[in-house]
C-alpha positions in Angstrom: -12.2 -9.9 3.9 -15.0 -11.7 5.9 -17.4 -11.7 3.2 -18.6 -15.1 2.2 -18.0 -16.5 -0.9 -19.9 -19.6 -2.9 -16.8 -20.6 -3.6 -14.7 -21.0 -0.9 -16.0 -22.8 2.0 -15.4 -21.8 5.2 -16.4 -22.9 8.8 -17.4 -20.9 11.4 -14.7 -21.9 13.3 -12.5 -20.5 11.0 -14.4 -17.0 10.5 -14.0 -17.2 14.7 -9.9 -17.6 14.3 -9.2 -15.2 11.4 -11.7 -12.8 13.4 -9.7 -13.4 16.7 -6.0 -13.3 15.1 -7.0 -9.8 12.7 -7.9 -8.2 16.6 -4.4 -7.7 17.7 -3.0 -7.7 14.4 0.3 -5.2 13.1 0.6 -5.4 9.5 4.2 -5.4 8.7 5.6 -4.4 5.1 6.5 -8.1 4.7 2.7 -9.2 4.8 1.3 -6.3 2.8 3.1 -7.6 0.0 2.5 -10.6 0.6 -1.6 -10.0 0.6 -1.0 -7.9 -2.2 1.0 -10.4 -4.6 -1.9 -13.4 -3.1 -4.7 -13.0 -0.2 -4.6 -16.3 -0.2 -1.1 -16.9 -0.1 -1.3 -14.5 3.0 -4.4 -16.1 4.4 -2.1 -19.6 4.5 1.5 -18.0 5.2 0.1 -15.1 7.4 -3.1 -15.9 9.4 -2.8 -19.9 9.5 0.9 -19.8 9.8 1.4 -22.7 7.4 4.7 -24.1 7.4 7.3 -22.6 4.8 8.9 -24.7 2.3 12.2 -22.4 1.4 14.0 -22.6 -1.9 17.6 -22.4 -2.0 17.7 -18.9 -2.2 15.4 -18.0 0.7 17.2 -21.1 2.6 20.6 -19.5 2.3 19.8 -15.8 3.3 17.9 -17.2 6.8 21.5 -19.5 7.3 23.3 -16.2 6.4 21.8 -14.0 8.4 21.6 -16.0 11.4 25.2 -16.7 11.0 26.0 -12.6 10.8 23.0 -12.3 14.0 25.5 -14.5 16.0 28.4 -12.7 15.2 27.1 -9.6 16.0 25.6 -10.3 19.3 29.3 -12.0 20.1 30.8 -8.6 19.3 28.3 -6.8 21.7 29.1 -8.9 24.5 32.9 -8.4 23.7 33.8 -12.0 23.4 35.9 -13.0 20.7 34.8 -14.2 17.2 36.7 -16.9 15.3 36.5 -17.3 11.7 37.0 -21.3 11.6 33.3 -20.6 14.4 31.5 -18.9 11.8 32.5 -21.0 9.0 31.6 -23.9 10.9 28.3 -23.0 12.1 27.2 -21.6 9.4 27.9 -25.2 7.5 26.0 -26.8 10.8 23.2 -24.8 9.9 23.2 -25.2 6.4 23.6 -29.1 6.5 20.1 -29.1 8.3 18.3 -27.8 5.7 16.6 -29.8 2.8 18.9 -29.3 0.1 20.6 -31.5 -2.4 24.0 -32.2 -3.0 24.9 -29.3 -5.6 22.5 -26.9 -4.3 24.4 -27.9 -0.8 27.9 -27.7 -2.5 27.3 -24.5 -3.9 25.5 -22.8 -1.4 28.3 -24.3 1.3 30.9 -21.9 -1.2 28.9 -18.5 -1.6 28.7 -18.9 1.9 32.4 -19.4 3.0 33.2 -16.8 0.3 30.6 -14.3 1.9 31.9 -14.5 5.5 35.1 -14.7 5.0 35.1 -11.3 3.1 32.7 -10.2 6.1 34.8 -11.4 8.7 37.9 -9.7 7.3 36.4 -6.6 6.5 34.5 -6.1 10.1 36.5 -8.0 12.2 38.9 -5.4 13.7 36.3 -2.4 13.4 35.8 -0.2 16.1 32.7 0.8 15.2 30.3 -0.6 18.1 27.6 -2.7 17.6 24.7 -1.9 20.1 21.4 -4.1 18.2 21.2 -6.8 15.7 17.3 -5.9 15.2 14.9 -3.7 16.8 11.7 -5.0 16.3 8.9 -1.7 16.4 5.7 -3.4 16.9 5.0 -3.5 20.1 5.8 -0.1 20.6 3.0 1.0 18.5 4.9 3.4 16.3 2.9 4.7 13.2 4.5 6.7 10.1 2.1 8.7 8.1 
């Protein structure tokens, strides 16, 4: 990967960071494909930690999810979830994105759709949640 190349200039300041960031490195699935779809895409995204322009698609799933995230960790600590709160943040979070009107319109009614259905479905389940996400990691846990 540290192989120069005529035509890609690099500094050796550069070299020096991706060098010092590939030391304590974990590849995740995520960034595998992502080296393997572009290196450089990966270099920019991965390594240099560019900032991420979503599209309305990736947009909505990180507003979902974080919605669901908040949910969940309200039902672990037992404190009791409205649906009028979920709606409403997840609109909160969704007007701060970079969208545009009709993307924001019909993003605004997948989502109120989405969680309402949730909401109803997994609302009075016993079933109890103990983690939103585990993240492995650190723990240094290899699969063969």
């Amino acid at each position: 990967m540290l192989v120069p190349n005529k035509l890609i200039h690099t500094s050796s300041e550069e070299i020096d960071y991706i060098q010092d960031f590939l030391e304590n490195y974990k590849l995740s699935p995520t960034d595998l494909n992502s080296f393997l779809e572009d290196p450089f895409i990966f270099l920019q995204n991965v390594v240099y930690k560019y900032p991420f322009t979503g599209n309305e698609f990736t947009i909505f799933g990180n507003v979902y999810h974080k919605v669901l995230e908040e949910f969940s960790n309200k039902k672990i600590n037992k404190t009791p979830i409205e649906l009028d709160q979920m709606l409403e943040r997840f609109q909160a979070l969704l007007s701060s994105q970079l969208l545009t009107a009709e993307e924001k319109l019909r993003l605004t009614k997948k989502g109120i759709d989405g969680l309402t259905g949730y909401f109803e479905n997994f609302q009075d389940t016993s079933e109890e949640v103990l983690e939103v996400e585990y993240n492995f990691r650190p723990k240094n846990i290899v699969f063969d």
